[in-house]
KOLTILO-687795 format. One line per 10 residues: number of its first residue (from 1); their letters; for each residue x, y, z of N, C-alpha, C. Coordinates in nm, 2 decimals, m for minus. Example, Ala and Ser with C-alpha at 12.3 -4.5 7.8 and 13.67 -1.06 7.14 Angstrom:
BEGIN
1 = as = 1.32,m0.57,0.78,1.23,m0.45,0.78,1.32,m0.33,0.78 | 1.28,m0.22,0.71,1.37,m0.11,0.71,1.29,0.00,0.79
This chain:
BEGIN
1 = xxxxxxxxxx = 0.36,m0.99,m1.58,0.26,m0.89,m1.61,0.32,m0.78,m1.70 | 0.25,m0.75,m1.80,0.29,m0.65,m1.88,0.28,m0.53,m1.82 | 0.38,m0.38,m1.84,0.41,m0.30,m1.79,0.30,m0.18,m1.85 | 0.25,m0.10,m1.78,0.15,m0.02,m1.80,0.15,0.11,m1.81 | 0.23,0.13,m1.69,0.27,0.34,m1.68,0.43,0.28,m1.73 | 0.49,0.43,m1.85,0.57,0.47,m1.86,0.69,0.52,m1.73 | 0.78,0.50,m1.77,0.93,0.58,m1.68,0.89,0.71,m1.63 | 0.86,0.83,m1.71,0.83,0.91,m1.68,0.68,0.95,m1.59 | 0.57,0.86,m1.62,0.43,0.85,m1.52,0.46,0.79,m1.38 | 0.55,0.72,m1.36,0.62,0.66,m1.23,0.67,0.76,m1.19
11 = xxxxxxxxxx = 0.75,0.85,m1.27,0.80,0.95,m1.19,0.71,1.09,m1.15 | 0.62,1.09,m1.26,0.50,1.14,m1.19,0.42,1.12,m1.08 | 0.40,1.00,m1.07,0.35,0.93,m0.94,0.41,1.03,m0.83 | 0.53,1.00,m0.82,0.65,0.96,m0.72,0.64,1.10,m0.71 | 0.65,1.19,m0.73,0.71,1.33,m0.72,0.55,1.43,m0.69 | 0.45,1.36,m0.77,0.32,1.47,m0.72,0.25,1.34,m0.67 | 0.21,1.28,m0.66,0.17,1.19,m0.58,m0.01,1.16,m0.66 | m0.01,1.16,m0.78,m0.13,1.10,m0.86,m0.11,1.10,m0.98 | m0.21,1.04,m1.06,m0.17,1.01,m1.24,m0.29,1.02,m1.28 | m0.33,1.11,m1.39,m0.48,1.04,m1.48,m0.46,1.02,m1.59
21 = xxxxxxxxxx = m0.54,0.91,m1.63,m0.54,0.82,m1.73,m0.65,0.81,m1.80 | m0.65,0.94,m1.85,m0.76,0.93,m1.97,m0.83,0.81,m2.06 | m0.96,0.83,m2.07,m1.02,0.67,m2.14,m0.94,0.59,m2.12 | m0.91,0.51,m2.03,m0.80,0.34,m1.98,m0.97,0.26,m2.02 | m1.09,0.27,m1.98,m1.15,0.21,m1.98,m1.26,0.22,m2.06 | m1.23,0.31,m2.16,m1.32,0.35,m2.21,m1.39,0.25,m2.30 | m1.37,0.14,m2.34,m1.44,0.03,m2.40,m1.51,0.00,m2.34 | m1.55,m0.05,m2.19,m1.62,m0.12,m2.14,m1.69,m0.08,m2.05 | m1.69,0.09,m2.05,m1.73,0.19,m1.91,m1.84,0.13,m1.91 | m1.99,0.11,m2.01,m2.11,0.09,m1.99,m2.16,m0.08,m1.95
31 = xxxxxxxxxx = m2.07,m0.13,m1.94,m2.09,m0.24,m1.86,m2.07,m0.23,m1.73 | m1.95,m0.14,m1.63,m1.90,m0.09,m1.56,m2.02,m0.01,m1.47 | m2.06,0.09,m1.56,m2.19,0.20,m1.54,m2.30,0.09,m1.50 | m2.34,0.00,m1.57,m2.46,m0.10,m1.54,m2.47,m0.17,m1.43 | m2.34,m0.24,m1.39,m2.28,m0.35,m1.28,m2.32,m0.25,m1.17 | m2.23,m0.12,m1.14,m2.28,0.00,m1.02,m2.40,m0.03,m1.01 | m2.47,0.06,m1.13,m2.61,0.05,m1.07,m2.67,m0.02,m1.02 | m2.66,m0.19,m1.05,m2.73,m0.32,m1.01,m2.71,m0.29,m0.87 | m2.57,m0.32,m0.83,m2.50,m0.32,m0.72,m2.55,m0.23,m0.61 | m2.65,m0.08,m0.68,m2.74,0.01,m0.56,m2.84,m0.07,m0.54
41 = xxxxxxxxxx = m2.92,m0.07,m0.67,m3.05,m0.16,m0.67,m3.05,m0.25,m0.57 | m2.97,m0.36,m0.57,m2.97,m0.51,m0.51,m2.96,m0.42,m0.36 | m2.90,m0.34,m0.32,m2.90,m0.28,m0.19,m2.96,m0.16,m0.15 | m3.09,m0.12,m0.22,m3.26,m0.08,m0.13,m3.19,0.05,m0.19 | m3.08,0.12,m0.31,m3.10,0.22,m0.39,m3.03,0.35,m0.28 | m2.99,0.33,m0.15,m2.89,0.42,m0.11,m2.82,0.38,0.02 | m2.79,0.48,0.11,m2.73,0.43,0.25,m2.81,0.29,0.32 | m2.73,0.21,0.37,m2.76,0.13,0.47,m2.92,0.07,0.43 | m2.97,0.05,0.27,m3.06,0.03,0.21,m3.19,0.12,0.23 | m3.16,0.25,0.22,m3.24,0.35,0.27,m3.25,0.44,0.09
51 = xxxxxxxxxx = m3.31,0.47,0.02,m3.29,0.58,m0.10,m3.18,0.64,m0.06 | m3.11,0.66,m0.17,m3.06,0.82,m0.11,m3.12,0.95,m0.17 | m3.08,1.05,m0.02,m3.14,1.15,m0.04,m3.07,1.22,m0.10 | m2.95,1.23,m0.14,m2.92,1.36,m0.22,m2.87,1.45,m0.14 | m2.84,1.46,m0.06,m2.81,1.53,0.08,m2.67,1.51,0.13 | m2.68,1.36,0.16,m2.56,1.31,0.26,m2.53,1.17,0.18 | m2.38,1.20,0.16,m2.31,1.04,0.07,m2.36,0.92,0.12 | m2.40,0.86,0.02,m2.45,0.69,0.03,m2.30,0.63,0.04 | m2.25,0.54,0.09,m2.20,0.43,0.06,m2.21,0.29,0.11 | m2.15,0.22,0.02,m2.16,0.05,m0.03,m1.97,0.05,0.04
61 = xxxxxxxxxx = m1.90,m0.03,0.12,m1.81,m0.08,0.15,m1.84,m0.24,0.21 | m1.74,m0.36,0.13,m1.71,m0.32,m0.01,m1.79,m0.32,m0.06 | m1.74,m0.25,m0.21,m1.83,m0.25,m0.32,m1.81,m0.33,m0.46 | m1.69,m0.35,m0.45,m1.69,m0.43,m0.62,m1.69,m0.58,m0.59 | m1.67,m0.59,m0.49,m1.74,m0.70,m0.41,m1.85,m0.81,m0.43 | m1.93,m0.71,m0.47,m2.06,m0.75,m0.45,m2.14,m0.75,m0.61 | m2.00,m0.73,m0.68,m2.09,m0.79,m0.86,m1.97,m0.83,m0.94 | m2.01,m0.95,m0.99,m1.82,m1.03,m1.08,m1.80,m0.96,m1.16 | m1.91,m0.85,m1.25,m1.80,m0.76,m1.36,m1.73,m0.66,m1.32 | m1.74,m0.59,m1.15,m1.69,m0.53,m1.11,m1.55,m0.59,m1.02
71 = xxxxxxxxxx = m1.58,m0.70,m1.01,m1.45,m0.80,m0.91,m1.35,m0.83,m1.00 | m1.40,m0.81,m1.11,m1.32,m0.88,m1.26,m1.23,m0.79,m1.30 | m1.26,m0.61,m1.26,m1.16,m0.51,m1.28,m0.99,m0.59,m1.19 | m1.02,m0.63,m1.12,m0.90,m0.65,m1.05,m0.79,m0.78,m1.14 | m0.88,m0.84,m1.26,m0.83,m0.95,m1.35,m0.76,m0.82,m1.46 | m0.85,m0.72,m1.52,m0.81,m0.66,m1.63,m0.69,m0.60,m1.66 | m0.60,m0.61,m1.76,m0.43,m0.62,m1.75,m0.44,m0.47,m1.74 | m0.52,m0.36,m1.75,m0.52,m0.24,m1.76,m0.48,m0.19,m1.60 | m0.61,m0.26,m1.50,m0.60,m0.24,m1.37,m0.46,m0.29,m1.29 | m0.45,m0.44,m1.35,m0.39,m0.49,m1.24,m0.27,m0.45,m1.30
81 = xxxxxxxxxx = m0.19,m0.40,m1.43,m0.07,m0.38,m1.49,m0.04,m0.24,m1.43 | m0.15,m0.15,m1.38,m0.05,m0.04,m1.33,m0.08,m0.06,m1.19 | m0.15,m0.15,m1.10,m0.13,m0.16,m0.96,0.00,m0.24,m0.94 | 0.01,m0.35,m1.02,0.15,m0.40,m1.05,0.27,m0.30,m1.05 | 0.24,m0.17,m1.10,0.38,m0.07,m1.15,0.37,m0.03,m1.01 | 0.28,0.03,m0.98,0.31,0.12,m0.87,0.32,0.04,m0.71 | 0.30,m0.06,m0.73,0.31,m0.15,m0.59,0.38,m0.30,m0.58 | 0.41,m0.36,m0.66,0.48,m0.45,m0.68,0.38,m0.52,m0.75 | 0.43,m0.70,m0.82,0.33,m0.76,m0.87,0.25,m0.87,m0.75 | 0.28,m0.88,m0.63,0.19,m0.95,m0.53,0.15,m0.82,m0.47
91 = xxxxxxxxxx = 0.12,m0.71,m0.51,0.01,m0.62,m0.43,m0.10,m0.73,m0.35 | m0.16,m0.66,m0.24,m0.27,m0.66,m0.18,m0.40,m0.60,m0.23 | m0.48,m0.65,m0.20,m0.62,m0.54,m0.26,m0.66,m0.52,m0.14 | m0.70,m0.38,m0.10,m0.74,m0.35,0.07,m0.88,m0.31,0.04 | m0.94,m0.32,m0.06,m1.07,m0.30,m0.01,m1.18,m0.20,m0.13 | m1.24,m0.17,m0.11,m1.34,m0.04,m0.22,m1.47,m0.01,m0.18 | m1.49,0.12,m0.19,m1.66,0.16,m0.14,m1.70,0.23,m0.24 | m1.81,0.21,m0.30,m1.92,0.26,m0.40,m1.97,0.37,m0.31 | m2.02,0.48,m0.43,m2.06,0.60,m0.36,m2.15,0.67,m0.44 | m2.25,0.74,m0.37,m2.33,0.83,m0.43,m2.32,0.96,m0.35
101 = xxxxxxxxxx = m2.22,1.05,m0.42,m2.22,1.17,m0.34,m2.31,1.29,m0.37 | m2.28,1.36,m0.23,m2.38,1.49,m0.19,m2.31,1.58,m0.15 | m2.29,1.72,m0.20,m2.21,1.83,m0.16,m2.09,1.81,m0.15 | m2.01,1.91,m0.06,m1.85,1.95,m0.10,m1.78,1.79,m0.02 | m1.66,1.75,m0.02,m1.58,1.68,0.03,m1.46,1.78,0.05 | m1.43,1.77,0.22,m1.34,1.89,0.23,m1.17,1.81,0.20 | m1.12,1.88,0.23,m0.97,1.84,0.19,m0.92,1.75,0.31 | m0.89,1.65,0.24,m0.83,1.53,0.38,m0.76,1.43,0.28 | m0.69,1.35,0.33,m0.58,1.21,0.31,m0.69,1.10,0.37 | m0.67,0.99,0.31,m0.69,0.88,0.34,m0.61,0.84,0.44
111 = xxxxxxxxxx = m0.47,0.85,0.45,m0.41,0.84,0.55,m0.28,0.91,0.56 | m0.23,0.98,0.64,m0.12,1.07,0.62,0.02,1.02,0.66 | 0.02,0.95,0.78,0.11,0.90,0.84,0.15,0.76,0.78 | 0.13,0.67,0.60,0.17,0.58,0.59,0.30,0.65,0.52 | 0.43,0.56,0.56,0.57,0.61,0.56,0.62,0.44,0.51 | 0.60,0.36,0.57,0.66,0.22,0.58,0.59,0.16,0.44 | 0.49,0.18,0.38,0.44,0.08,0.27,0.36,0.21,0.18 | 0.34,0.16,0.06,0.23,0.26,m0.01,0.10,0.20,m0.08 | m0.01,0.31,m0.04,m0.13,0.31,m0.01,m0.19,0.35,m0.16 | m0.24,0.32,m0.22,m0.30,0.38,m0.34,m0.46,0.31,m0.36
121 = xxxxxxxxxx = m0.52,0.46,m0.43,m0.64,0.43,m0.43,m0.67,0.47,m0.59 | m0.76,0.38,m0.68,m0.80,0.42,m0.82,m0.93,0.51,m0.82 | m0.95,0.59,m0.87,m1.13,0.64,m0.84,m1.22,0.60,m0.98 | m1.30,0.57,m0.99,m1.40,0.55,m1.10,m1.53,0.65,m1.11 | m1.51,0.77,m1.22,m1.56,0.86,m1.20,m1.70,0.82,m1.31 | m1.83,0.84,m1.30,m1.93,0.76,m1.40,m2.00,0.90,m1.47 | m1.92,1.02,m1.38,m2.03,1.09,m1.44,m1.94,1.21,m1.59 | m1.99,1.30,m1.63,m1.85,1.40,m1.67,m1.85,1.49,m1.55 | m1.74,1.57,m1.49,m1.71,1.64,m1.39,m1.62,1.70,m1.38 | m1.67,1.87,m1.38,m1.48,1.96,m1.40,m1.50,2.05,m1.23
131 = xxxxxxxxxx = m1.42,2.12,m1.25,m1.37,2.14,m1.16,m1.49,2.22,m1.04 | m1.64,2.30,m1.17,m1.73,2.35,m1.07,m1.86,2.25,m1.03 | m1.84,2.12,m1.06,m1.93,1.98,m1.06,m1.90,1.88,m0.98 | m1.82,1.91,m0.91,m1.77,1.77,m0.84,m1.63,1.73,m0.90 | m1.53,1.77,m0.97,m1.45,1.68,m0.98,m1.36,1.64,m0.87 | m1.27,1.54,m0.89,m1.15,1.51,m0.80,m1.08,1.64,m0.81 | m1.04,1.73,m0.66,m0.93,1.81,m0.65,m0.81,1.74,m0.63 | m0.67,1.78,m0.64,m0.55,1.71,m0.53,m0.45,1.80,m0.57 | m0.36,1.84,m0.43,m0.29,1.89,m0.40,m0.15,1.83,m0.42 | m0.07,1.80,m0.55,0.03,1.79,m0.61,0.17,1.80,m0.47
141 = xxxxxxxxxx = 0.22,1.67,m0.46,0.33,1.67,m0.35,0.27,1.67,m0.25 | 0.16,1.66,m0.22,0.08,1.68,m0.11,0.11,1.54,0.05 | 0.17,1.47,m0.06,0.16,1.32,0.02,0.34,1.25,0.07 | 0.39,1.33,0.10,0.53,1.31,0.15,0.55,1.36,0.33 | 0.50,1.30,0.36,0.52,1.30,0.54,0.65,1.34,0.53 | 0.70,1.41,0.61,0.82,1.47,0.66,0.88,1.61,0.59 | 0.81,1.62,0.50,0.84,1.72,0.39,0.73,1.84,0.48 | 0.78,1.95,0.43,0.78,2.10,0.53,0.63,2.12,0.45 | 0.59,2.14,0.35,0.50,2.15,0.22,0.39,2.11,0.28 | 0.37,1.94,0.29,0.32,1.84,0.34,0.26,1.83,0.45
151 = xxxxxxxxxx = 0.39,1.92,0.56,0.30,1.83,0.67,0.24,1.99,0.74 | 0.32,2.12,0.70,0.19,2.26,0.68,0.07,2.20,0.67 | 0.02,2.17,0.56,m0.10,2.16,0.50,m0.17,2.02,0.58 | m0.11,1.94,0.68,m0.14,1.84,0.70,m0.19,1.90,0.85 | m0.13,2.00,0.89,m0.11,2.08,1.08,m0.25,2.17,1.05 | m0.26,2.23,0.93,m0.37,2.34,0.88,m0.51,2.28,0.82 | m0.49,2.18,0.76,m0.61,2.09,0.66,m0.79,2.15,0.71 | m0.75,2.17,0.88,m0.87,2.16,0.94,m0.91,2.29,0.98 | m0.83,2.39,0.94,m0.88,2.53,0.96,m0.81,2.63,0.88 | m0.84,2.61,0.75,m0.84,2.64,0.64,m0.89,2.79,0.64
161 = xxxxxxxxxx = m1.01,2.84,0.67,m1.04,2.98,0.66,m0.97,3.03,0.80 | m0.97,3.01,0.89,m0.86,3.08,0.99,m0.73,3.11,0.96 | m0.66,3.03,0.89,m0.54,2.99,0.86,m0.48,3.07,0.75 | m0.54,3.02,0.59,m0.51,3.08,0.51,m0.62,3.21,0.41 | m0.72,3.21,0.52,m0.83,3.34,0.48,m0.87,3.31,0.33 | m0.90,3.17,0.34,m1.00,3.12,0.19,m1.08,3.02,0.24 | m1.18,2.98,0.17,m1.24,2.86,0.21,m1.19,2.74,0.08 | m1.22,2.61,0.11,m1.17,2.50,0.07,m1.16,2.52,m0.06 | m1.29,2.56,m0.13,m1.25,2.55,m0.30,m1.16,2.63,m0.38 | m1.08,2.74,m0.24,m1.01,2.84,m0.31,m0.83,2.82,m0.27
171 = xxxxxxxxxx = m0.83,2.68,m0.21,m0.70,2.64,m0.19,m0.64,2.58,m0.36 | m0.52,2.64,m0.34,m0.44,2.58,m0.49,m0.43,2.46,m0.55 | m0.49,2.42,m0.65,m0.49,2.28,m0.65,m0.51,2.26,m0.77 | m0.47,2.14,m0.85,m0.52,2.08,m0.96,m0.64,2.01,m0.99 | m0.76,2.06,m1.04,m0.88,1.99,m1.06,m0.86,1.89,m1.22 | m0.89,1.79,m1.13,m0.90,1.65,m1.24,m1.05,1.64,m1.33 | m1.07,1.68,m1.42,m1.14,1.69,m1.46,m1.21,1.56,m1.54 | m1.28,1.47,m1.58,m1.31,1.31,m1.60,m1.44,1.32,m1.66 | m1.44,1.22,m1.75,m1.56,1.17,m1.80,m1.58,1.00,m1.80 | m1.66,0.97,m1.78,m1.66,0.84,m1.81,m1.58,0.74,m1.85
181 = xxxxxxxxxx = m1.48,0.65,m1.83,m1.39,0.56,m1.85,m1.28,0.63,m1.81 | m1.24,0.77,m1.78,m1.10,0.78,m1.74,m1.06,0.73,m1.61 | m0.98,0.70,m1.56,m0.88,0.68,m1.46,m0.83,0.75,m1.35 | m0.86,0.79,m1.26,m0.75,0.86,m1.15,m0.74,0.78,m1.01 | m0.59,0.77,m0.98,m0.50,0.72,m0.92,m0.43,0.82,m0.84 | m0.44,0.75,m0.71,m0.36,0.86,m0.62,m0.33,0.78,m0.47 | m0.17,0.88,m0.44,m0.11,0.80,m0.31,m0.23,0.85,m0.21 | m0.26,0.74,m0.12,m0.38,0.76,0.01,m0.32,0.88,0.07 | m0.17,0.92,0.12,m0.13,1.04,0.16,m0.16,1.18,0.09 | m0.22,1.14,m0.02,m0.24,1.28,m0.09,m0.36,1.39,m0.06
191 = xxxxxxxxxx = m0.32,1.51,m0.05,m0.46,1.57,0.00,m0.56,1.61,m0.14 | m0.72,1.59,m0.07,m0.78,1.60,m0.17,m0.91,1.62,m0.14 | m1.03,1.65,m0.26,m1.11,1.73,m0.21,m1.23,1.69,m0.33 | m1.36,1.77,m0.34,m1.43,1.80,m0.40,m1.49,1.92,m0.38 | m1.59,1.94,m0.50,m1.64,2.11,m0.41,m1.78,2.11,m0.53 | m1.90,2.16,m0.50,m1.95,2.18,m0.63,m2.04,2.00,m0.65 | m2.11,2.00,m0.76,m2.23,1.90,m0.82,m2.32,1.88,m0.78 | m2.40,1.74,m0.85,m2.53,1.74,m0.78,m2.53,1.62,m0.67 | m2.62,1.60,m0.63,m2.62,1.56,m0.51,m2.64,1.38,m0.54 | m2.63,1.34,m0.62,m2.61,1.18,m0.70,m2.47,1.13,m0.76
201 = xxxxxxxxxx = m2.34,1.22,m0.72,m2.23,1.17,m0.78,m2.22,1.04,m0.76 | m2.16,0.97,m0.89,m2.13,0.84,m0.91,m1.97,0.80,m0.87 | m1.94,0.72,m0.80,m1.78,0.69,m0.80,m1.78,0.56,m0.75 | m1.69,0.50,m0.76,m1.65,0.42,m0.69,m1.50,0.36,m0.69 | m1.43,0.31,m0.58,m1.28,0.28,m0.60,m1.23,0.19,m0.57 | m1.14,0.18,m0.64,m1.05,0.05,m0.59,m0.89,0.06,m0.53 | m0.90,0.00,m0.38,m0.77,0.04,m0.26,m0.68,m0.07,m0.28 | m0.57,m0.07,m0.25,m0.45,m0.13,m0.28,m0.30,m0.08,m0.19 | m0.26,m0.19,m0.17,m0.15,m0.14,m0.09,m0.02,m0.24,m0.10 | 0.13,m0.22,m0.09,0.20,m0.34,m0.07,0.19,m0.44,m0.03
211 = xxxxxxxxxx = 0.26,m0.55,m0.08,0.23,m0.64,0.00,0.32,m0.64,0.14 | 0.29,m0.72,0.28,0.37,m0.64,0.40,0.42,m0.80,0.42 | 0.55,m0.73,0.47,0.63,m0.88,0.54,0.61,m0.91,0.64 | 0.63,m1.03,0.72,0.59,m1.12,0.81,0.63,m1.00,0.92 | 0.71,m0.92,0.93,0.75,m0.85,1.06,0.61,m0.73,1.09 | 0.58,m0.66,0.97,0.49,m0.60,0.93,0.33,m0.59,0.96 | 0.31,m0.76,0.98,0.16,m0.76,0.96,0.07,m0.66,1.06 | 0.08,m0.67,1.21,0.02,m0.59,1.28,0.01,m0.44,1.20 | 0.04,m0.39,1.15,0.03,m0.32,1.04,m0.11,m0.29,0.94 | m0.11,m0.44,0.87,m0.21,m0.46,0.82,m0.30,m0.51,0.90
221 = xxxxxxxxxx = m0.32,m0.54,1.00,m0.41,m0.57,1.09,m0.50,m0.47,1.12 | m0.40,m0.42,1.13,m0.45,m0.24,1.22,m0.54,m0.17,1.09 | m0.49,m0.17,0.98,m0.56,m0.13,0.86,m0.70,m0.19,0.85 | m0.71,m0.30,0.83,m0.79,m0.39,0.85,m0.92,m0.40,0.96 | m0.83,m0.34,1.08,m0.96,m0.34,1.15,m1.05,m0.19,1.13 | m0.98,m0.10,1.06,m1.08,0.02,1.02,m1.19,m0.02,0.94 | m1.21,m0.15,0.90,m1.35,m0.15,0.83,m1.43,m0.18,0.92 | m1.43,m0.18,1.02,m1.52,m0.23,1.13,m1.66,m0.10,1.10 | m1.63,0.00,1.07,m1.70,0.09,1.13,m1.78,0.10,1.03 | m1.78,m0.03,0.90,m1.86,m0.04,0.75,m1.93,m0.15,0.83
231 = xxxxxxxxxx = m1.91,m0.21,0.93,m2.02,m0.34,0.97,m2.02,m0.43,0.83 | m1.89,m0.48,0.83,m1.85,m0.59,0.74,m1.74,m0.71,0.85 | m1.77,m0.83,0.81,m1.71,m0.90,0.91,m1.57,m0.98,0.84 | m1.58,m0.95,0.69,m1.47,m1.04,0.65,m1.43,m0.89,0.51 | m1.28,m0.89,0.52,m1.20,m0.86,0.42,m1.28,m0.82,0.33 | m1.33,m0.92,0.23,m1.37,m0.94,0.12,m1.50,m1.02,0.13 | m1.58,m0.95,0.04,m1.72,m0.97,m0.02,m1.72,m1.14,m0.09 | m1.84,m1.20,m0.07,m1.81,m1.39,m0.15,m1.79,m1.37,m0.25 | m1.87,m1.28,m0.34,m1.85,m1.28,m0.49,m1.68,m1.26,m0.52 | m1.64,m1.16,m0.43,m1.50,m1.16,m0.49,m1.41,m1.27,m0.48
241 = xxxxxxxxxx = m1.43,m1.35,m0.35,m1.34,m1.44,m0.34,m1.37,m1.59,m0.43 | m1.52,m1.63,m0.41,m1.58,m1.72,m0.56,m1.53,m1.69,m0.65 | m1.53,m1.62,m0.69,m1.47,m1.59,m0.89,m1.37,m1.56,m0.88 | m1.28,m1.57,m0.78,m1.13,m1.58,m0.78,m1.04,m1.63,m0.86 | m1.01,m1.58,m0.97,m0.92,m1.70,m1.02,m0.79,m1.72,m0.94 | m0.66,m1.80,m0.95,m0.55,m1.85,m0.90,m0.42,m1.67,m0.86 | m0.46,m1.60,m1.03,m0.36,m1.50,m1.00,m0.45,m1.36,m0.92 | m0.58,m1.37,m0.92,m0.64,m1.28,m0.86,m0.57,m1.30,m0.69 | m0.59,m1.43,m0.63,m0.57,m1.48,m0.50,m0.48,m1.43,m0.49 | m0.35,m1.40,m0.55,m0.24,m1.38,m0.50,m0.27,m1.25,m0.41
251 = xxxxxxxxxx = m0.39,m1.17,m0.50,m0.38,m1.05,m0.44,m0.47,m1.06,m0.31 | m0.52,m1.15,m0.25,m0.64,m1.15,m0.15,m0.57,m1.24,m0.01 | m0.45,m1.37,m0.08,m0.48,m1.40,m0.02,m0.41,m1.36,0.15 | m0.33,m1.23,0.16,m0.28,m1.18,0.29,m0.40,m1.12,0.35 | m0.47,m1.04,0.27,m0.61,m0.98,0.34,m0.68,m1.14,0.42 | m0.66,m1.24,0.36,m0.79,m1.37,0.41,m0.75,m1.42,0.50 | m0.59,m1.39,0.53,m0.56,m1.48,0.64,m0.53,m1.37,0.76 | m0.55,m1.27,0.73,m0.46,m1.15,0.86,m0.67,m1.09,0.89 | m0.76,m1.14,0.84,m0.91,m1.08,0.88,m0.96,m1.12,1.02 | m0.91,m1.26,1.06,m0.97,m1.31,1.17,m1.06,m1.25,1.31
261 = xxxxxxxxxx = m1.02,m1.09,1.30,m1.06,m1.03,1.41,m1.16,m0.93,1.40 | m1.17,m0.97,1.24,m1.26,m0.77,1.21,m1.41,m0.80,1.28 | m1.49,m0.99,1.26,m1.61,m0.96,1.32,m1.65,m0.91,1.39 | m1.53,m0.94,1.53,m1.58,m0.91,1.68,m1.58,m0.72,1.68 | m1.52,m0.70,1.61,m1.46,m0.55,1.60,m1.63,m0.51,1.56 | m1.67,m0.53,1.43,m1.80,m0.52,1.37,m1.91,m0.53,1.48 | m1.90,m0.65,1.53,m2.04,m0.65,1.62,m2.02,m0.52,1.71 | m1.92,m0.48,1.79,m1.89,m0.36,1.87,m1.95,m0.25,1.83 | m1.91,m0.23,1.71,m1.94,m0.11,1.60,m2.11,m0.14,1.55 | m2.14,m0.28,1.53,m2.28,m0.25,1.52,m2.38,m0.17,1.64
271 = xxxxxxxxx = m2.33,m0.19,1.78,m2.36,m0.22,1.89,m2.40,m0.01,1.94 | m2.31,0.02,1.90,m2.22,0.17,1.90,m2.31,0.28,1.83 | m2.31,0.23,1.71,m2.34,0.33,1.57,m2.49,0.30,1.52 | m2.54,0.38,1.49,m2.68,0.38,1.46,m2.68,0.33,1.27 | m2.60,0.35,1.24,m2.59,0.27,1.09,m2.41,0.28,1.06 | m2.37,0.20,0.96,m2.24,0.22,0.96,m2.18,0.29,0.84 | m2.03,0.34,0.86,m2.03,0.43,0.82,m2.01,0.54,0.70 | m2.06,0.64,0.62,m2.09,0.71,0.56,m1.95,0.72,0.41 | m1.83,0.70,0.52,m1.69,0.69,0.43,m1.58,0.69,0.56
């Protein structure tokens, strides 16, 4: 696989913990833009096939799942050549949820505590979005467990105006600002945010992680079973795994064989929760 991020963007990665990549996709965003939309359509146009109201974020998990020009990002040498850089070339694909957001997103990690493997998430931003509209915030270094910086902000995250006598949009941060086809990438440990737009933000992402050794897997198991709470019973959506080609599989096929448990998990979580969950 040909090489995608430069020496110096790796070391960007590595040291602030995200990268944007201006137009990476900008040729083909409107086929991209179209596939989304179908992908609400075909599922009743918001939450849990309900409209959305504009209020409270809709989501689709998975989501690229569920349309081959969107399953096909994971073929494109753009996509898979920098999930390649930053994760090895048998990465894992863990998953993606489609979104139509509403209001602020407060400051949180995807997950804070991963130390043993790395977690990365792409975002796909559909709409333009600066910093008073909705863009991606993130907190630069934000994603190094053990570091003094890090894990402040990780003890405080949840009481922000007690703490540091601002509220969330006025914490220090880099707003990513995006239009259509750009790129943003970021370690799951990184803290991040939104603040601001209208109540229809378009996004959707694509999750990835190393691949994990045999000693490891309860690991990904454990990962694995957090989609329960999407009331999904397998890993991966049909469409993605049908139109699988041979080098796609490499990347599925640890998720296909370590899934065996998520149903029973699902029906629990159907059983529990009055719809499933929001993100």
């Amino acid at each position: 696989m040909a090489r995608l991020l430069t020496t110096p963007q790796q070391n960007f990665f590595d040291t602030f913990g995200y990268l944007s990549l201006p137009g990476l996709l900008a040729d083909v965003i409107e086929e991209i833009i179209e596939a989304f939309e179908q992908v609400w359509a075909d599922r009743g146009g918001g939450h849990h096939g309900e409209q959305h109201d504009e209020e409270r974020r809709s989501c689709i998990v998975p989501f690229i799942d569920q349309h081959p020009r969107l399953c096909a990002l994971l073929d494109d040498e753009r996509i898979d050549g920098l999930l390649c850089d930053l994760l090895g070339d048998d990465y894992n694909y863990s998953g993606s949820d489609g979104n139509y957001y509403a209001g602020d997103t407060q400051w949180h990690s995807d997950g804070f505590k991963q130390t043993q493997h790395r977690y990365v998430k792409i975002g796909f931003y559909l709409d333009d979005l600066d910093a008073d509209t909705g863009c991606l915030r993130v907190i630069p270094g934000s994603h190094i467990p053990q570091d003094s910086f890090a894990e402040t902000l990780q003890q405080h995250v949840k009481e922000i105006g007690d703490w540091w006598g601002v509220d969330g949009s006025q914490v220090p941060a880099q707003a990513m600002a995006t239009t259509p086809g750009d790129i943003a990438v970021f370690n799951h440990n990184l803290k991040h945010a939104a603040f601001g737009g209208s109540g229809r933000r378009r996004m959707f992402t694509i999750n990835c992680t190393q691949r994990f050794a045999e000693a490891d897997l309860q690991i990904w198991r454990d990962y694995i079973s957090g989609m329960a709470r999407f009331w999904t019973d397998r890993m991966y959506g049909e469409t993605m795994v049908s139109t699988a080609s041979p080098a796609r599989m490499v990347h599925l096929e640890q998720g296909m064989a370590n899934d065996g448990h998520l149903a029973a998990l699902s029906a629990k979580a159907r059983e529990e929760m009055n719809e499933p969950s929001r993100g």
